[in-house]
HTML snippet that shows the backbone in 3Dmol.js (N, CA, C, O; Angstrom):
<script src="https://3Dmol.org/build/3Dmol-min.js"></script>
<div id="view" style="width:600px;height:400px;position:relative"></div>
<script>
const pdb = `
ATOM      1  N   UNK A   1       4.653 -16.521 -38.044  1.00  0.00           N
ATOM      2  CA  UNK A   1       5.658 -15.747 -38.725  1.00  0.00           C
ATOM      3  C   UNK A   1       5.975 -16.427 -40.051  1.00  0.00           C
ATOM      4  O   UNK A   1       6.468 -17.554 -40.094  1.00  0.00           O
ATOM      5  N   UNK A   2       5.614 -15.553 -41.363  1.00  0.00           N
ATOM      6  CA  UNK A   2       6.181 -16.349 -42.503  1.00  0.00           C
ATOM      7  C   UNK A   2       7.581 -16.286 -42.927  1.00  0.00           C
ATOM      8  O   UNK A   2       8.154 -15.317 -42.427  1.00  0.00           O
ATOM      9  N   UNK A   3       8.167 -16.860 -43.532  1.00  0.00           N
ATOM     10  CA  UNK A   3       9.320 -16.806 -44.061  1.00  0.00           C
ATOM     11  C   UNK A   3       9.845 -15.725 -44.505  1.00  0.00           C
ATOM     12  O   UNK A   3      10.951 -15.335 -44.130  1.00  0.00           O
ATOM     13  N   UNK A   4       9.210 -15.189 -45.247  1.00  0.00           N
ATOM     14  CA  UNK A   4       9.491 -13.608 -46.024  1.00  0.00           C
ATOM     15  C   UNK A   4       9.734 -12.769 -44.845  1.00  0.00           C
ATOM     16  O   UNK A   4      10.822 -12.253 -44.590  1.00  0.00           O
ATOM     17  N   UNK A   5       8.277 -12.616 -43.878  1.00  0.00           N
ATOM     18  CA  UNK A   5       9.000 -12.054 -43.249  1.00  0.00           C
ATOM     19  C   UNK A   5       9.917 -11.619 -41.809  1.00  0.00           C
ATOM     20  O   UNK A   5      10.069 -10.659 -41.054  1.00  0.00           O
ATOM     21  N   UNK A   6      10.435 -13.135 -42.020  1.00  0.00           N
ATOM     22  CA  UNK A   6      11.838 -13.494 -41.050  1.00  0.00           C
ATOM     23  C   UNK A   6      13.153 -12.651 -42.290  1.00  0.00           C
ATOM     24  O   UNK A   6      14.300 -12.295 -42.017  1.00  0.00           O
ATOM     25  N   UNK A   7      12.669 -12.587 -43.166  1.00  0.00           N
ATOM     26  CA  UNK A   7      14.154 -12.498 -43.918  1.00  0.00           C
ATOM     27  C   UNK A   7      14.258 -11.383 -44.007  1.00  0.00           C
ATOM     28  O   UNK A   7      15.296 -10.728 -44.104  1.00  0.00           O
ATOM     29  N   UNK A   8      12.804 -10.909 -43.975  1.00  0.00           N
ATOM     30  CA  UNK A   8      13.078  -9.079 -44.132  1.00  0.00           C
ATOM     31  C   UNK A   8      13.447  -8.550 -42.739  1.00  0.00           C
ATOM     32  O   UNK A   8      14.265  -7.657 -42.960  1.00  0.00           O
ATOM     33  N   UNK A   9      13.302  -8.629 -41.736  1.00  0.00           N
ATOM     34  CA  UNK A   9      13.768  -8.732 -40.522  1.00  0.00           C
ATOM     35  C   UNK A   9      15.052  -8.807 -40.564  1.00  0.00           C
ATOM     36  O   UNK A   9      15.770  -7.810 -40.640  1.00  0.00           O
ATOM     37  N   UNK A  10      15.476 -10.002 -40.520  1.00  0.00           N
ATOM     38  CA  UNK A  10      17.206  -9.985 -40.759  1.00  0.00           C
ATOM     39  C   UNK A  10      18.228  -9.236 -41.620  1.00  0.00           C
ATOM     40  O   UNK A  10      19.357  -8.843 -41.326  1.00  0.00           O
ATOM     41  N   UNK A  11      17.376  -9.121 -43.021  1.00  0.00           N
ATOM     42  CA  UNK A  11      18.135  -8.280 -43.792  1.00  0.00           C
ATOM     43  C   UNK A  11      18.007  -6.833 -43.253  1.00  0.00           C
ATOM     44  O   UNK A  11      19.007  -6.115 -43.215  1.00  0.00           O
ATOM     45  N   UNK A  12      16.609  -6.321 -42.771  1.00  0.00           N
ATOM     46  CA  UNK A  12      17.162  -4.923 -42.053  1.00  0.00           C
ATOM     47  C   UNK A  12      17.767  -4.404 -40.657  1.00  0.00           C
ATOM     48  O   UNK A  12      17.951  -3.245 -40.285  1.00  0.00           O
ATOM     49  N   UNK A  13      18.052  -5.784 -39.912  1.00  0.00           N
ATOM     50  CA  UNK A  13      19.243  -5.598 -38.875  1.00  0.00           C
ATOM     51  C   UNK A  13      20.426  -5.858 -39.998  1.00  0.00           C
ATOM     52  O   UNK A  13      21.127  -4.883 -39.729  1.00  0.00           O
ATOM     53  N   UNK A  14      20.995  -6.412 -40.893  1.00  0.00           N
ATOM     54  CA  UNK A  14      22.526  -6.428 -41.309  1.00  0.00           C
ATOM     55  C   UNK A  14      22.349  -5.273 -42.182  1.00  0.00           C
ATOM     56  O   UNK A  14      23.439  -4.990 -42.679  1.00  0.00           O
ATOM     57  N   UNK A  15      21.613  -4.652 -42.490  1.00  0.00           N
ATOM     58  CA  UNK A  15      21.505  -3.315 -43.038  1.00  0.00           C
ATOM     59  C   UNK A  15      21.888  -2.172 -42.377  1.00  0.00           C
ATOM     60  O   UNK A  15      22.718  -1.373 -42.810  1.00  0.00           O
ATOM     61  N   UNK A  16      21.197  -2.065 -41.160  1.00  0.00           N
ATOM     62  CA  UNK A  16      21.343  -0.993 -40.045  1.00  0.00           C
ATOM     63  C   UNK A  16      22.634  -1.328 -39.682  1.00  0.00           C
ATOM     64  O   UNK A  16      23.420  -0.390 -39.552  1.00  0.00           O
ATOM     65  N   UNK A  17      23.106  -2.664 -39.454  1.00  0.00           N
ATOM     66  CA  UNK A  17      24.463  -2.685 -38.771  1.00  0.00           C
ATOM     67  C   UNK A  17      25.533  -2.166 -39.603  1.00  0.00           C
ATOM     68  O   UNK A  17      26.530  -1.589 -39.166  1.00  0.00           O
ATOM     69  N   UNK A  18      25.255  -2.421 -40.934  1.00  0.00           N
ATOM     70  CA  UNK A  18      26.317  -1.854 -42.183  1.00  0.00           C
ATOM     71  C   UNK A  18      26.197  -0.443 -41.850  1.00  0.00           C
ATOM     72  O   UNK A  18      27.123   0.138 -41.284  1.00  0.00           O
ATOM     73  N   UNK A  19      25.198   0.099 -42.142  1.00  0.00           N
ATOM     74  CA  UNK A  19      24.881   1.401 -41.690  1.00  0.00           C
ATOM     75  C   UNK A  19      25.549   2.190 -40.872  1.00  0.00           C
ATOM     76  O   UNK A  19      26.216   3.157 -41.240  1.00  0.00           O
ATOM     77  N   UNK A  20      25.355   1.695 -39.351  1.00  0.00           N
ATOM     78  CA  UNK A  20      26.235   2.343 -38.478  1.00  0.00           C
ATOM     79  C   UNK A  20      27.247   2.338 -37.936  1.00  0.00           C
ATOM     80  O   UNK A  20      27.642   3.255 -37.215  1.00  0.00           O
ATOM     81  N   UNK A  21      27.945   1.154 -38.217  1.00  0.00           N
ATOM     82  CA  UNK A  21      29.236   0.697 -37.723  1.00  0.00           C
ATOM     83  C   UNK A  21      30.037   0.814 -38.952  1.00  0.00           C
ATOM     84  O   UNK A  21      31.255   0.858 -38.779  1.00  0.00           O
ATOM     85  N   UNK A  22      29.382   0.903 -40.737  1.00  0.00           N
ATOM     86  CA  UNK A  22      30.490   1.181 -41.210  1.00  0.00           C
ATOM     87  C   UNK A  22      30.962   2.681 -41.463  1.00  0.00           C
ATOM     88  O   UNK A  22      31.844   2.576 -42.315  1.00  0.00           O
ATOM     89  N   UNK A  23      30.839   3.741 -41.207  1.00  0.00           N
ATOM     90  CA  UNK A  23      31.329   4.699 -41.497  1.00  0.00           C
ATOM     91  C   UNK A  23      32.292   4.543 -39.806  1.00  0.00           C
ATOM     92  O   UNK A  23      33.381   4.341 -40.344  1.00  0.00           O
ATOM     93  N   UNK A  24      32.477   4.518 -38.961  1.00  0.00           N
ATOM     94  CA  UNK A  24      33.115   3.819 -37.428  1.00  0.00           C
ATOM     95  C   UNK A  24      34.372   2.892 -38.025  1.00  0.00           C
ATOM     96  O   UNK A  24      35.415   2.927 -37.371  1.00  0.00           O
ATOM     97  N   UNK A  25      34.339   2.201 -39.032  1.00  0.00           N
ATOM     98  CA  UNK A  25      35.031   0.940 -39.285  1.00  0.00           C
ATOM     99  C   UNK A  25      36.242   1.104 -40.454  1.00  0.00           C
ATOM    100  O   UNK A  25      37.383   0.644 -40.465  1.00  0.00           O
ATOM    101  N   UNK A  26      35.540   1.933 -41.416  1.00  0.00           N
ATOM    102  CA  UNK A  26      36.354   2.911 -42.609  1.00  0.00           C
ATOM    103  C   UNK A  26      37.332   3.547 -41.945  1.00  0.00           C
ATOM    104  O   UNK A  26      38.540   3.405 -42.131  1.00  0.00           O
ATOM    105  N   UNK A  27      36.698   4.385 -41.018  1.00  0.00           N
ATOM    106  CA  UNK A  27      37.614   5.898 -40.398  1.00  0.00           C
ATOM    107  C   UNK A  27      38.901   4.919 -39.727  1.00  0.00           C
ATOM    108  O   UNK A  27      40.052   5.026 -40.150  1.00  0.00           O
ATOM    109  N   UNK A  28      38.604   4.171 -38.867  1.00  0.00           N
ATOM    110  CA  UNK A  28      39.252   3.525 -37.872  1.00  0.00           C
ATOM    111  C   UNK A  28      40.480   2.451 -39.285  1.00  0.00           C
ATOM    112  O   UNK A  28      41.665   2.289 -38.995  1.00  0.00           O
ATOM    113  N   UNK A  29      40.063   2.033 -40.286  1.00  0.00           N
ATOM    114  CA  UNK A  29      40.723   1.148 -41.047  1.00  0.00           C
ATOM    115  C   UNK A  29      41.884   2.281 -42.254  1.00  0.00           C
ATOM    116  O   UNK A  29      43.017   1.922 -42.575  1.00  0.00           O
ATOM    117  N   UNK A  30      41.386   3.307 -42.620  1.00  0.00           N
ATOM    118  CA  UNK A  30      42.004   4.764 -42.874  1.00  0.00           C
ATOM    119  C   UNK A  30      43.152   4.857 -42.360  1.00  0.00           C
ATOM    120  O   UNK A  30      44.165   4.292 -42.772  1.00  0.00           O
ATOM    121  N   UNK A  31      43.048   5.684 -41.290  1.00  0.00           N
ATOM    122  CA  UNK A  31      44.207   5.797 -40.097  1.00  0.00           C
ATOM    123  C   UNK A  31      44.996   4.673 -39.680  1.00  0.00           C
ATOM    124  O   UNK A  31      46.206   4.895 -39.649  1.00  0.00           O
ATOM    125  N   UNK A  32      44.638   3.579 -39.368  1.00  0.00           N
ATOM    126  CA  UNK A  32      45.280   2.605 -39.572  1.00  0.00           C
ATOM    127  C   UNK A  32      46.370   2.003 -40.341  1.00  0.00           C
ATOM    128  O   UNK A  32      47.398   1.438 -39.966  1.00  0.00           O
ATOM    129  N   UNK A  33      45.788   2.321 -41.795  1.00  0.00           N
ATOM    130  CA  UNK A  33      46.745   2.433 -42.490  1.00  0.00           C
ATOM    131  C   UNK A  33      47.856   3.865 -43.003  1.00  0.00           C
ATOM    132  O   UNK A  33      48.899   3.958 -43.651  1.00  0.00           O
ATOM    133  N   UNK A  34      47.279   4.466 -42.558  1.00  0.00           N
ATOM    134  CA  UNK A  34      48.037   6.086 -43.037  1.00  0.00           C
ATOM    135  C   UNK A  34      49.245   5.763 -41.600  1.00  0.00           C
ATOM    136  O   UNK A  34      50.458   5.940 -41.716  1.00  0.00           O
ATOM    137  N   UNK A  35      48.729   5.392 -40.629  1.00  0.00           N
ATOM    138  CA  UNK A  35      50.086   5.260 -39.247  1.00  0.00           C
ATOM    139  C   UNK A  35      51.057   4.323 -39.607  1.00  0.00           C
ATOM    140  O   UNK A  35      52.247   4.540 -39.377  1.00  0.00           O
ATOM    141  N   UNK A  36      50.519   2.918 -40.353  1.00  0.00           N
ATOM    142  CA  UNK A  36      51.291   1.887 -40.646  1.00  0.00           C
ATOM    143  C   UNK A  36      52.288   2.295 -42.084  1.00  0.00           C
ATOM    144  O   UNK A  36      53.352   1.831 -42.496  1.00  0.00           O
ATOM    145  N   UNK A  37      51.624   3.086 -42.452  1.00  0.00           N
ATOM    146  CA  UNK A  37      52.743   3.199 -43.794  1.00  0.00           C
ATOM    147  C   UNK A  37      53.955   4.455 -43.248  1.00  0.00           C
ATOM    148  O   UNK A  37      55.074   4.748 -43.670  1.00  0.00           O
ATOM    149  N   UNK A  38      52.807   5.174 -41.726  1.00  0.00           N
ATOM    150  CA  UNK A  38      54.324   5.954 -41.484  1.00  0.00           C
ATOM    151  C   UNK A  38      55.064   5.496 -40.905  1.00  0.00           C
ATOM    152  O   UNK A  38      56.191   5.991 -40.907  1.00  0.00           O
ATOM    153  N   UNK A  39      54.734   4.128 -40.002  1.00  0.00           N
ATOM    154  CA  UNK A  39      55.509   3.714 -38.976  1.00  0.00           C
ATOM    155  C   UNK A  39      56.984   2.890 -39.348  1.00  0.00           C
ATOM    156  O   UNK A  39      58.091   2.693 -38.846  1.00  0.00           O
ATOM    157  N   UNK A  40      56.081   2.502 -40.773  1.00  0.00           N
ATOM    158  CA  UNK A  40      57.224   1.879 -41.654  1.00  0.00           C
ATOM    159  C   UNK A  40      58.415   2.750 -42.001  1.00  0.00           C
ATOM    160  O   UNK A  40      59.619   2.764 -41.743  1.00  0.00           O
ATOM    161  N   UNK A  41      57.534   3.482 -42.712  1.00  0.00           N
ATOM    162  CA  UNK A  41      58.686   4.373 -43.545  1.00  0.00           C
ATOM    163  C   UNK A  41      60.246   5.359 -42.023  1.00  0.00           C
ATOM    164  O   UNK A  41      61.452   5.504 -42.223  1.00  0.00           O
ATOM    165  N   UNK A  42      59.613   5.677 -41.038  1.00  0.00           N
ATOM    166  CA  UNK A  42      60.107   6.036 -39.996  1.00  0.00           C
ATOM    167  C   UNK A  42      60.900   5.123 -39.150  1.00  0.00           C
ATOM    168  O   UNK A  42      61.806   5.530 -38.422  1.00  0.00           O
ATOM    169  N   UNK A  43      60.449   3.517 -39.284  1.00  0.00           N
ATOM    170  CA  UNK A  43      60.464   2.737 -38.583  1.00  0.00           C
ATOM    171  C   UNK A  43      60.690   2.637 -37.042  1.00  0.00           C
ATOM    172  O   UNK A  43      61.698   2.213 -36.478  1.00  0.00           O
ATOM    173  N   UNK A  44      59.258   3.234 -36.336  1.00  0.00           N
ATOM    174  CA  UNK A  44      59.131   3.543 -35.535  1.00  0.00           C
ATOM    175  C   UNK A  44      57.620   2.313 -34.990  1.00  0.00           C
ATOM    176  O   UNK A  44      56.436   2.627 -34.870  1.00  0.00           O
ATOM    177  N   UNK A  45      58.176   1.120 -34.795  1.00  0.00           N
ATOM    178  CA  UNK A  45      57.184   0.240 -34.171  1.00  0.00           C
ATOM    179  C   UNK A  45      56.903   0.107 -32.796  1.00  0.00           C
ATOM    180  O   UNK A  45      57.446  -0.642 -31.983  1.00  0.00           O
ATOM    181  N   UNK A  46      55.810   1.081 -32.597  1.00  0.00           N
ATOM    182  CA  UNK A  46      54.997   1.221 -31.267  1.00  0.00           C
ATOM    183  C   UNK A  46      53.616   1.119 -31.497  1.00  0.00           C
ATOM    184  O   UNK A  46      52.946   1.916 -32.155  1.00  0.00           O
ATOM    185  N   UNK A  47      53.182   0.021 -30.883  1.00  0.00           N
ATOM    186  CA  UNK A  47      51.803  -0.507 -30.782  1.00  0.00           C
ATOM    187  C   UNK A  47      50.678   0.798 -30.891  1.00  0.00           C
ATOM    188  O   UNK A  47      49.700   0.986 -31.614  1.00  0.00           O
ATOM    189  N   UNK A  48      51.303   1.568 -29.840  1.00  0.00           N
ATOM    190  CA  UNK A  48      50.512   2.307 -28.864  1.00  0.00           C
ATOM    191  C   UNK A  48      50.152   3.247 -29.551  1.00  0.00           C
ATOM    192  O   UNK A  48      48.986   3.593 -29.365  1.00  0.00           O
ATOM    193  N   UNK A  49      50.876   3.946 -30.484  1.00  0.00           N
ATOM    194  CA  UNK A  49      50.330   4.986 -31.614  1.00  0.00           C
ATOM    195  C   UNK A  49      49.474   4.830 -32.356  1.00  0.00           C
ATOM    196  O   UNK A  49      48.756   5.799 -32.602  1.00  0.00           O
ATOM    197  N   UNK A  50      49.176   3.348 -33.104  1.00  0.00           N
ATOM    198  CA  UNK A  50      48.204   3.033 -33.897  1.00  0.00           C
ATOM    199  C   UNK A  50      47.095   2.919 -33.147  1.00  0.00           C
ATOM    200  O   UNK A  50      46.000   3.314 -33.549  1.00  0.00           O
ATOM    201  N   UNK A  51      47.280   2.378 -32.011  1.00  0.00           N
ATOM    202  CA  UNK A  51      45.811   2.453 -31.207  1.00  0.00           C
ATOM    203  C   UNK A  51      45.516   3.611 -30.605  1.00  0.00           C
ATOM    204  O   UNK A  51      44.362   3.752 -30.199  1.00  0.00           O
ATOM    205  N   UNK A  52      46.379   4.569 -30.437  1.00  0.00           N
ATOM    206  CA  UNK A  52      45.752   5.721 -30.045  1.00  0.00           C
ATOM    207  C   UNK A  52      45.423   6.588 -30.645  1.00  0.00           C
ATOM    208  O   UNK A  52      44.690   7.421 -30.113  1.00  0.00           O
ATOM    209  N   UNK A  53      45.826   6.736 -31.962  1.00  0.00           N
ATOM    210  CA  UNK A  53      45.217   7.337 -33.069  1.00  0.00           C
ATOM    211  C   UNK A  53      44.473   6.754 -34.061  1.00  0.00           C
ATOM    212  O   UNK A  53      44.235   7.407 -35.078  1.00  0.00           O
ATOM    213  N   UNK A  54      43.978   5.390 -33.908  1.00  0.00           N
ATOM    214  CA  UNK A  54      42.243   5.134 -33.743  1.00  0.00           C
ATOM    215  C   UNK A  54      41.358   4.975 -33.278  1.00  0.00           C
ATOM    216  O   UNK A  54      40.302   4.632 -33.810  1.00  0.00           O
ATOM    217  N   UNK A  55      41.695   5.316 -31.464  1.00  0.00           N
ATOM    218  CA  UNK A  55      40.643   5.768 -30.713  1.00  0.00           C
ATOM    219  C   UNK A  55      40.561   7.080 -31.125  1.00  0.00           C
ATOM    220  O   UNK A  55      39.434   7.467 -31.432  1.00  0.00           O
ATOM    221  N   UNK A  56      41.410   7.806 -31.204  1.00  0.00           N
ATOM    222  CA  UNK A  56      40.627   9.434 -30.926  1.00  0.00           C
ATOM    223  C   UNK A  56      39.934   9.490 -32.388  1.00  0.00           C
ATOM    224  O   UNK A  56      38.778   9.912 -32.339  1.00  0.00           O
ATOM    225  N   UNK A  57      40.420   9.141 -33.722  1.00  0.00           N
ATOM    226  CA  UNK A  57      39.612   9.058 -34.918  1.00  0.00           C
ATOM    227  C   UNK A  57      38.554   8.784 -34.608  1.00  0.00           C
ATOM    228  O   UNK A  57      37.729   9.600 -35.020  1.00  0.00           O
ATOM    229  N   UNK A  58      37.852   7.380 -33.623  1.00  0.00           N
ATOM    230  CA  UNK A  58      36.597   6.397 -33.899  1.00  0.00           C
ATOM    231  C   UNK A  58      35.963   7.849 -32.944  1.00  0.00           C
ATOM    232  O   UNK A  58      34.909   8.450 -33.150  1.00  0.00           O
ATOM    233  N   UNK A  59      36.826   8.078 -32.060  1.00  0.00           N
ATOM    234  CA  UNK A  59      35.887   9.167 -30.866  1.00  0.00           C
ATOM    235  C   UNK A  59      35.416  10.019 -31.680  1.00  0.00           C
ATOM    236  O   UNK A  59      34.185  10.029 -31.676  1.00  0.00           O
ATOM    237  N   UNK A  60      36.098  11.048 -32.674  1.00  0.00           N
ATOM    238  CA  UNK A  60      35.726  12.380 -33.322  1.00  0.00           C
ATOM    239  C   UNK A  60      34.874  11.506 -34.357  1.00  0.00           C
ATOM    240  O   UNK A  60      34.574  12.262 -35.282  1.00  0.00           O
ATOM    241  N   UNK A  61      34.574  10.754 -34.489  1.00  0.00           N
ATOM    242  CA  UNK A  61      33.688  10.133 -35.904  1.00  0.00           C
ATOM    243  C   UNK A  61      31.831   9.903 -35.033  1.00  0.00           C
ATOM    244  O   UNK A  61      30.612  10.009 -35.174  1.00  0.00           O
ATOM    245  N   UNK A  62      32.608   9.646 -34.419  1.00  0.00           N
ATOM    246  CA  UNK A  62      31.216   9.270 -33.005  1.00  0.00           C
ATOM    247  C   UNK A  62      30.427  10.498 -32.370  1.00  0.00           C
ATOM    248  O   UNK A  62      29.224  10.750 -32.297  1.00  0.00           O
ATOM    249  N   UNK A  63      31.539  11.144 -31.951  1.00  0.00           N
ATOM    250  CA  UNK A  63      30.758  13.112 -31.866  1.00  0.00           C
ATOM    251  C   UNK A  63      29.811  13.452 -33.361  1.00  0.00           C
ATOM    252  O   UNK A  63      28.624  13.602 -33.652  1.00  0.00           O
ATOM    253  N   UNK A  64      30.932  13.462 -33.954  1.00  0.00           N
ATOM    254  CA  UNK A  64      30.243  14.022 -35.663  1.00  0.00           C
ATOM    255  C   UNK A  64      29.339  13.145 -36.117  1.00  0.00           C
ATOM    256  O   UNK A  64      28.674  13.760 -36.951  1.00  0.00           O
ATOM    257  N   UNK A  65      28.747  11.471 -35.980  1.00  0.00           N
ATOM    258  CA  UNK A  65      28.080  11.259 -36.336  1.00  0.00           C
ATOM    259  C   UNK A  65      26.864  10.649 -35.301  1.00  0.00           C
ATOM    260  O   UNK A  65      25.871  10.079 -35.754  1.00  0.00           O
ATOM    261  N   UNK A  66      27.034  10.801 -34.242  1.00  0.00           N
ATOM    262  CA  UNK A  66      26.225  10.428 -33.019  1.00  0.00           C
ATOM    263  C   UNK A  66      24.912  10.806 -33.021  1.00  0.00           C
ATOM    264  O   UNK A  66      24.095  10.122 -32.404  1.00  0.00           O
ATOM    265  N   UNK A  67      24.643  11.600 -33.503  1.00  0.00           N
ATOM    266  CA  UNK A  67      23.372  11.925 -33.319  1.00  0.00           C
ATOM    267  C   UNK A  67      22.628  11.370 -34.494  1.00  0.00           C
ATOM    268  O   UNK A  67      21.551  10.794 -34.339  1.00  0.00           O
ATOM    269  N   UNK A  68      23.163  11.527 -35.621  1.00  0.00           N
ATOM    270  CA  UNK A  68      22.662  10.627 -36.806  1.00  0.00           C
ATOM    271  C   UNK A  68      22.241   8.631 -36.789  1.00  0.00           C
ATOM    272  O   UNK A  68      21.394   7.866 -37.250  1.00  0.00           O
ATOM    273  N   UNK A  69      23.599   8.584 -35.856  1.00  0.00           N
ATOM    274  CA  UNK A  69      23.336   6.844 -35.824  1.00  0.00           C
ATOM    275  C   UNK A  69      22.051   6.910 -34.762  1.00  0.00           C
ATOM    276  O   UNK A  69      21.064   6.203 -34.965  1.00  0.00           O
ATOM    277  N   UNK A  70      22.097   7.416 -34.115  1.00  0.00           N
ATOM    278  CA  UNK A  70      21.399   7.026 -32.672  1.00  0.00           C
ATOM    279  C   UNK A  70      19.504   7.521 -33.475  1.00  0.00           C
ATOM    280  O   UNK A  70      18.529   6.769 -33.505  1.00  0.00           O
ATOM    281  N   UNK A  71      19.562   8.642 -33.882  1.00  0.00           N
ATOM    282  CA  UNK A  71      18.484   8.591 -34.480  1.00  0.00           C
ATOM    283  C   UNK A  71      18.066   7.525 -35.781  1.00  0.00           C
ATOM    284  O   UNK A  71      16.853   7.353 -35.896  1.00  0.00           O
ATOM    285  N   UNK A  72      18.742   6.961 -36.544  1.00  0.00           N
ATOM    286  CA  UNK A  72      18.672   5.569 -36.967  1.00  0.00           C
ATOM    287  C   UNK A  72      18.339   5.065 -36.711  1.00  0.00           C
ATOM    288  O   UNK A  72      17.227   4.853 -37.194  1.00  0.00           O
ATOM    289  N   UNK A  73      18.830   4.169 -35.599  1.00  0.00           N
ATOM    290  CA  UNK A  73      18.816   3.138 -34.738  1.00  0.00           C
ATOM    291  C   UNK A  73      16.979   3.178 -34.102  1.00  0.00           C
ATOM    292  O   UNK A  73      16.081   2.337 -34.137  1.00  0.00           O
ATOM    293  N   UNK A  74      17.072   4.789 -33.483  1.00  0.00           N
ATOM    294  CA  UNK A  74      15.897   4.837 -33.358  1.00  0.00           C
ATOM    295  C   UNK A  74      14.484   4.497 -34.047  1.00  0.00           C
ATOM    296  O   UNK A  74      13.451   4.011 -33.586  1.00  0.00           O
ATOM    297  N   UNK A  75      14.826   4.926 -35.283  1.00  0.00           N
ATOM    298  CA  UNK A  75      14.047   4.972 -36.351  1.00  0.00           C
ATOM    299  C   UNK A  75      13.445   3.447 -36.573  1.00  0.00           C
ATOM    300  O   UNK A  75      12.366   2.863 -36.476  1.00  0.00           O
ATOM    301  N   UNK A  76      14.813   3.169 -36.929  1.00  0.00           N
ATOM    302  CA  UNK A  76      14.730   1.377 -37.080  1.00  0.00           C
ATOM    303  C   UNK A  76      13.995   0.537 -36.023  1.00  0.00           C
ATOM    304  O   UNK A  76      13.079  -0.216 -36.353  1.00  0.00           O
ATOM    305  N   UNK A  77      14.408   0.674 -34.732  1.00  0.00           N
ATOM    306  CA  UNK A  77      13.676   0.534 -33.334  1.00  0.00           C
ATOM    307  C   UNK A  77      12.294   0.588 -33.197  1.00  0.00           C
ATOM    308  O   UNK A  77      11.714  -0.323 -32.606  1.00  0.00           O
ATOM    309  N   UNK A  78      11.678   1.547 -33.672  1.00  0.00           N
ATOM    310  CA  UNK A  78      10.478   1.712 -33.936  1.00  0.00           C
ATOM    311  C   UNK A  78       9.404   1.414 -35.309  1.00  0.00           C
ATOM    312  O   UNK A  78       8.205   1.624 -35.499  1.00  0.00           O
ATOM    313  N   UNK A  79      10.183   0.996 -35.887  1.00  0.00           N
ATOM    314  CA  UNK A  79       9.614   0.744 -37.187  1.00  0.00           C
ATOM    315  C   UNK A  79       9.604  -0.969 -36.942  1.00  0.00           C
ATOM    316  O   UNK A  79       8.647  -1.678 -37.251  1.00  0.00           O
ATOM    317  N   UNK A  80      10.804  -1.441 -36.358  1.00  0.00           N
ATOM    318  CA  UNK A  80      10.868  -3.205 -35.783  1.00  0.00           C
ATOM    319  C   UNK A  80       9.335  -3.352 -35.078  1.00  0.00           C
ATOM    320  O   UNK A  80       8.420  -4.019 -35.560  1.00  0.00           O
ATOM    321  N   UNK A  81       9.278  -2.676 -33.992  1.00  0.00           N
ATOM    322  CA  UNK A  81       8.436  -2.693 -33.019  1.00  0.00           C
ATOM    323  C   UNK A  81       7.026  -2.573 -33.626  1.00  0.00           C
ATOM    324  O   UNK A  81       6.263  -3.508 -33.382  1.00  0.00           O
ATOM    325  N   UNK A  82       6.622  -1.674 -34.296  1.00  0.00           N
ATOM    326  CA  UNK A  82       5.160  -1.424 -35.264  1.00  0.00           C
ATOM    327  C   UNK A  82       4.939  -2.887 -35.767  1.00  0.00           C
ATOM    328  O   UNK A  82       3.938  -3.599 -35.684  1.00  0.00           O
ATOM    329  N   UNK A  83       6.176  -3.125 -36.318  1.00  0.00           N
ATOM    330  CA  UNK A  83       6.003  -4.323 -37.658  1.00  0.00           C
ATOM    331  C   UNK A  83       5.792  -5.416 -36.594  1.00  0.00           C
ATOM    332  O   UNK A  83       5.952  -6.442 -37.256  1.00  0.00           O
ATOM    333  N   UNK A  84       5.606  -5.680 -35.712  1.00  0.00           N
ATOM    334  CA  UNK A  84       6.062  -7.315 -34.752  1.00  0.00           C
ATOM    335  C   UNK A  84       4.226  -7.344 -34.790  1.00  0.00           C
ATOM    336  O   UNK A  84       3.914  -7.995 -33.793  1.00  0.00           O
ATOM    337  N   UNK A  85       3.320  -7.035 -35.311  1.00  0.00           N
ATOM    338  CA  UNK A  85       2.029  -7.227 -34.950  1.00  0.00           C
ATOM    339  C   UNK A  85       2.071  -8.135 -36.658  1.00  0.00           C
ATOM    340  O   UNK A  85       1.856  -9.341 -36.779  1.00  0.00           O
ATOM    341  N   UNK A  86       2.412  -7.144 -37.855  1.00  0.00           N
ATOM    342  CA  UNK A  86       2.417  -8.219 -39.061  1.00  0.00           C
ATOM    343  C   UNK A  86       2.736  -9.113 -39.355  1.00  0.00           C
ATOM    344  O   UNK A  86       2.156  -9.924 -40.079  1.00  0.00           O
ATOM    345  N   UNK A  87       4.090  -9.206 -38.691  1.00  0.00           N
ATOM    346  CA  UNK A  87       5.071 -10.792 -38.619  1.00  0.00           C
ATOM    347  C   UNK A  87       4.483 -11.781 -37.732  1.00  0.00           C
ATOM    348  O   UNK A  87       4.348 -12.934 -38.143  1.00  0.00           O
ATOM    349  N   UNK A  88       4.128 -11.467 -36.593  1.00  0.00           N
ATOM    350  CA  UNK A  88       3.248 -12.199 -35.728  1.00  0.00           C
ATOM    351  C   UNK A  88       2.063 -13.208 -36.133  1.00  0.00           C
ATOM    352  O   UNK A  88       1.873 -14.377 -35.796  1.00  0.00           O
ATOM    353  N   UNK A  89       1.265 -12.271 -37.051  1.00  0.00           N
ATOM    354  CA  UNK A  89       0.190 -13.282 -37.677  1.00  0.00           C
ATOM    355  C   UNK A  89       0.358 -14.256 -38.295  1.00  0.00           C
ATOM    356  O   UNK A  89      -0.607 -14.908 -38.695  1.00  0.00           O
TER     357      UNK A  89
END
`;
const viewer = $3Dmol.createViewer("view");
viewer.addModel(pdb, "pdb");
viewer.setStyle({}, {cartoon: {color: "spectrum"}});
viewer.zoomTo();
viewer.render();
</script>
């Protein structure tokens, strides 16, 4: 395995991971803050709201984009797997 390509390897797992976990991470950091600026302004401090209205966000983000990551992932999966005969040598 040469160096190059160990790095290209790594850089396209922290790629894919940016990939699919950040549109998951935005939505969830969004709401987060849109609850915290109401919770303030209301001053209504309950844990339980902020976390439950970024589960159901991360859930509806996961329906709407589920099939997209997972075919990614796939993509990537198989393109890793092809490549392990070039890196190998």
């Amino acid at each position: 395995m040469t160096t190059d390509g160990a790095i290209e390897l790594i850089q396209n797992a922290m790629l894919m991971t940016a990939k699919t976990a950040g549109p998951l991470l935005l939505v969830a950091l969004i709401v987060g803050l849109i609850v915290g600026v109401l919770q303030a302004a209301t001053q209504v401090n309950e844990a339980s709201i902020s976390f439950v209205s970024k589960l159901v966000a991360v859930g509806v983000m996961l329906i709407v984009l589920g099939s997209w990551t997972m075919r990614s992932l796939v993509d990537y999966t198989q393109r890793s797997i092809s490549s392990i005969s070039n890196v190998v040598r």
